[in-house]
N, CA, C and O of each residue as an XYZ file, in Angstrom:
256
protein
N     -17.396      7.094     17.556
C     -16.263      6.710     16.742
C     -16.514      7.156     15.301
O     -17.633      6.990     14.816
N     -15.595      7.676     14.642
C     -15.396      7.994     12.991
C     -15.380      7.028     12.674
O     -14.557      6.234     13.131
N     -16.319      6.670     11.723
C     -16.269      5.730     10.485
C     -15.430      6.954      9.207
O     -15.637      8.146      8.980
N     -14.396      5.882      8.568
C     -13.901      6.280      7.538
C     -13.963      5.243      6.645
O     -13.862      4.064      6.983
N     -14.156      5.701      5.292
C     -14.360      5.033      4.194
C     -13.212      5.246      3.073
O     -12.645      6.325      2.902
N     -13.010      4.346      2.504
C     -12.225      4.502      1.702
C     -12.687      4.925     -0.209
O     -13.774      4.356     -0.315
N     -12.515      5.304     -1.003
C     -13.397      5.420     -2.145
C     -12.410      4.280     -3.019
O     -11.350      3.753     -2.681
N     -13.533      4.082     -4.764
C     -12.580      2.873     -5.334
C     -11.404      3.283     -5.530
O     -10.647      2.636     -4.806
N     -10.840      4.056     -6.161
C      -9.404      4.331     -6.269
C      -8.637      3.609     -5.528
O      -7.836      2.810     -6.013
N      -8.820      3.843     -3.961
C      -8.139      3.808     -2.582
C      -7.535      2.195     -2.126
O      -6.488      1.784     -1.627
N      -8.863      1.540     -2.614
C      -9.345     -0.123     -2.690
C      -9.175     -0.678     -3.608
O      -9.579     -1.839     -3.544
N      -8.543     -0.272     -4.910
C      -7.573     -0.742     -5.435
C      -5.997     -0.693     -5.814
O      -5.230     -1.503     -6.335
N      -5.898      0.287     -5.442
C      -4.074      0.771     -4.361
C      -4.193     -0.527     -3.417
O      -3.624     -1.532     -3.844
N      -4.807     -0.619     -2.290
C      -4.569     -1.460     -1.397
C      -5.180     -2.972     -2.233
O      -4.676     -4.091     -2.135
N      -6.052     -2.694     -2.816
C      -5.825     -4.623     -3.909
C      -4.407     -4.933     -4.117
O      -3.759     -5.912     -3.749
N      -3.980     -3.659     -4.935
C      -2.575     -4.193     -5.684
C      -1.434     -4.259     -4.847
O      -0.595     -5.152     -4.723
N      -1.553     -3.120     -4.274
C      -0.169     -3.551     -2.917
C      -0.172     -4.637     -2.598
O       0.877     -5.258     -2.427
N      -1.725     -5.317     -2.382
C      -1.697     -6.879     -1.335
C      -1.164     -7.331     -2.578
O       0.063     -7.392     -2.507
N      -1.683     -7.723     -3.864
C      -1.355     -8.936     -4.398
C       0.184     -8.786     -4.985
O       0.653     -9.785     -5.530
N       1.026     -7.543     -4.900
C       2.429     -7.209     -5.444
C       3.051     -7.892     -4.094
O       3.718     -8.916     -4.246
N       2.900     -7.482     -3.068
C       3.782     -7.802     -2.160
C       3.399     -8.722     -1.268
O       4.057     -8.827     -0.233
N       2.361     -9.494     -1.474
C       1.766    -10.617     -0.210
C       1.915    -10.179      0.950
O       2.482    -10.946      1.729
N       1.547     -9.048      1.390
C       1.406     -8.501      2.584
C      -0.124     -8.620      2.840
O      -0.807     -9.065      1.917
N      -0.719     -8.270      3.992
C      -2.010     -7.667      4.400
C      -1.852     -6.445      5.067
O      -1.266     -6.266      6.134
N      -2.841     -4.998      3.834
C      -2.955     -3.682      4.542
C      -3.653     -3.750      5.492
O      -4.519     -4.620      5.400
N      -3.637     -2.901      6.841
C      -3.968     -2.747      7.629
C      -4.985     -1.392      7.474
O      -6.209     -1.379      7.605
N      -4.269     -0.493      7.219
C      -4.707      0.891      7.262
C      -3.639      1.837      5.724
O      -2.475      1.643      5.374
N      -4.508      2.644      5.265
C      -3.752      3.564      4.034
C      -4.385      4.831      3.969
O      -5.586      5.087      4.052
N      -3.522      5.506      3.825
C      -3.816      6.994      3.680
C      -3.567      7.484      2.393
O      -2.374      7.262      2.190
N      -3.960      7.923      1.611
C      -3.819      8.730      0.300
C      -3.673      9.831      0.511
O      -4.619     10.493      0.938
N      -2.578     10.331      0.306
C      -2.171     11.820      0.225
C      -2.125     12.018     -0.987
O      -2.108     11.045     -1.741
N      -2.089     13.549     -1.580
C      -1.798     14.179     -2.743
C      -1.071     13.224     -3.816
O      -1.551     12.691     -4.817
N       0.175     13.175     -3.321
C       1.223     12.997     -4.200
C       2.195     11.499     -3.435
O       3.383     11.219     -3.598
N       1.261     10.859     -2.699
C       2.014     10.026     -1.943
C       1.010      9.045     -1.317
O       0.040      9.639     -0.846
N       0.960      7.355     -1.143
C       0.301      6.758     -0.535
C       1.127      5.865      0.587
O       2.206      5.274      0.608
N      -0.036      6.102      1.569
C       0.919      5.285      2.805
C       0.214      4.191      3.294
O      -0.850      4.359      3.890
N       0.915      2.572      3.019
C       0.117      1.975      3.584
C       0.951      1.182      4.673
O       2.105      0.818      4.446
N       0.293      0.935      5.876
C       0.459     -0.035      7.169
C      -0.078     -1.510      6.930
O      -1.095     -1.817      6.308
N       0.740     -2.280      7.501
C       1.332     -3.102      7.454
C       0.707     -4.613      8.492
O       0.555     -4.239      9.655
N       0.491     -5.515      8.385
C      -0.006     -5.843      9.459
C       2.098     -6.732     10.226
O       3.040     -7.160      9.559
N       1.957     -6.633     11.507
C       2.920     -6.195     11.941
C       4.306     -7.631     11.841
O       4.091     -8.748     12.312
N       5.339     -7.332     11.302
C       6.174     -8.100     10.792
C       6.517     -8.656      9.414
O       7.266     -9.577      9.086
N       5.712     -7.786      8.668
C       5.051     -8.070      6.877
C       5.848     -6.697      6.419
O       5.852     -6.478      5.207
N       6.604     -5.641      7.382
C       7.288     -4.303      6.848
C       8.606     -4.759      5.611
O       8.822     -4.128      4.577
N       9.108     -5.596      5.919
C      10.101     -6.425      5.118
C       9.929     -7.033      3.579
O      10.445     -6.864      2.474
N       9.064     -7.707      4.084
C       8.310     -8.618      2.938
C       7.764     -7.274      2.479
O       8.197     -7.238      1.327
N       7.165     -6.281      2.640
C       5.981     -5.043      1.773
C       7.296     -4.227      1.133
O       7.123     -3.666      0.051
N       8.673     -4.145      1.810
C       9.378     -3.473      0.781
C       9.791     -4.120      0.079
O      10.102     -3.592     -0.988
N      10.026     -5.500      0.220
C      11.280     -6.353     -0.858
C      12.469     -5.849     -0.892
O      12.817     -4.696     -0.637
N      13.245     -6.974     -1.296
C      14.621     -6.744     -1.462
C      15.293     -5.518     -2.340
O      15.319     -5.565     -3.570
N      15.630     -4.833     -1.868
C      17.215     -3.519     -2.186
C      15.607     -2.862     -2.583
O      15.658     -2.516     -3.763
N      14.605     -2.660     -2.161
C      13.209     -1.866     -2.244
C      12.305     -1.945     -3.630
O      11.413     -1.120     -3.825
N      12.620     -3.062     -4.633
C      12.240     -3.614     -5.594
C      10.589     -3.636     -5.279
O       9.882     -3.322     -6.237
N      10.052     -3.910     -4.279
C       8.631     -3.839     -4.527
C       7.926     -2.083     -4.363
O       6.985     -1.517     -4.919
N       8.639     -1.778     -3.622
C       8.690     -0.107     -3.742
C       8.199      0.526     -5.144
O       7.110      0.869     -5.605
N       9.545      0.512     -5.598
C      10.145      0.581     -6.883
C       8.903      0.229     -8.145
O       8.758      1.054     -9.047
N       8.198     -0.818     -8.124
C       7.196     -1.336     -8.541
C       6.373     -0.851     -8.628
O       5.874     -0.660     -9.737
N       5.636     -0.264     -7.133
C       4.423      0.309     -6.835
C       4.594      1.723     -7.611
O       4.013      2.107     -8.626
N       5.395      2.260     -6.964
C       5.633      3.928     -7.727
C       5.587      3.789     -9.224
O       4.888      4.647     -9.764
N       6.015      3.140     -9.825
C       5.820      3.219    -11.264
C       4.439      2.686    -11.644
O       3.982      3.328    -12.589
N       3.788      1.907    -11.293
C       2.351      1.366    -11.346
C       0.819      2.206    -11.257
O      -0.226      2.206    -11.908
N       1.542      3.147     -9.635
C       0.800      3.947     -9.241
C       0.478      5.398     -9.408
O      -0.393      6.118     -8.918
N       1.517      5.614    -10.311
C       2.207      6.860    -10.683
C       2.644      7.943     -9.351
O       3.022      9.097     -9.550
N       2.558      7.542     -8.466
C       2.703      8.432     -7.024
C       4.119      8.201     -6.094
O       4.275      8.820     -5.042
């Protein structure tokens, strides 16, 4: 099995996502110009917020 690690950058993207949106990440990928994080399952709602306001949040925070 691959062990993957995440570096600090990565682990604090997924700090702040958790504490912006009271979700728990599951799994995140850092791309270039884009971060994707999963969800633990039924928390997809609650991680966007309303009319995508927590979205909205992150991108300006994260610059990505």
């Amino acid at each position: 099995m691959v062990e993957i690690v995440f570096d600090e950058q990565t682990i604090k993207y997924v700090a702040l996502f958790q504490d912006l949106t009271r979700t728990t990440v599951v799994d995140c990928v850092d791309a270039t110009d884009k971060l994707i994080f999963v969800v633990k399952e039924g928390d997809i709602g609650k991680a966007i917020g309303k009319k995508g306001e927590n979205i909205a949040k992150l991108k300006r925070l994260m610059n990505k």
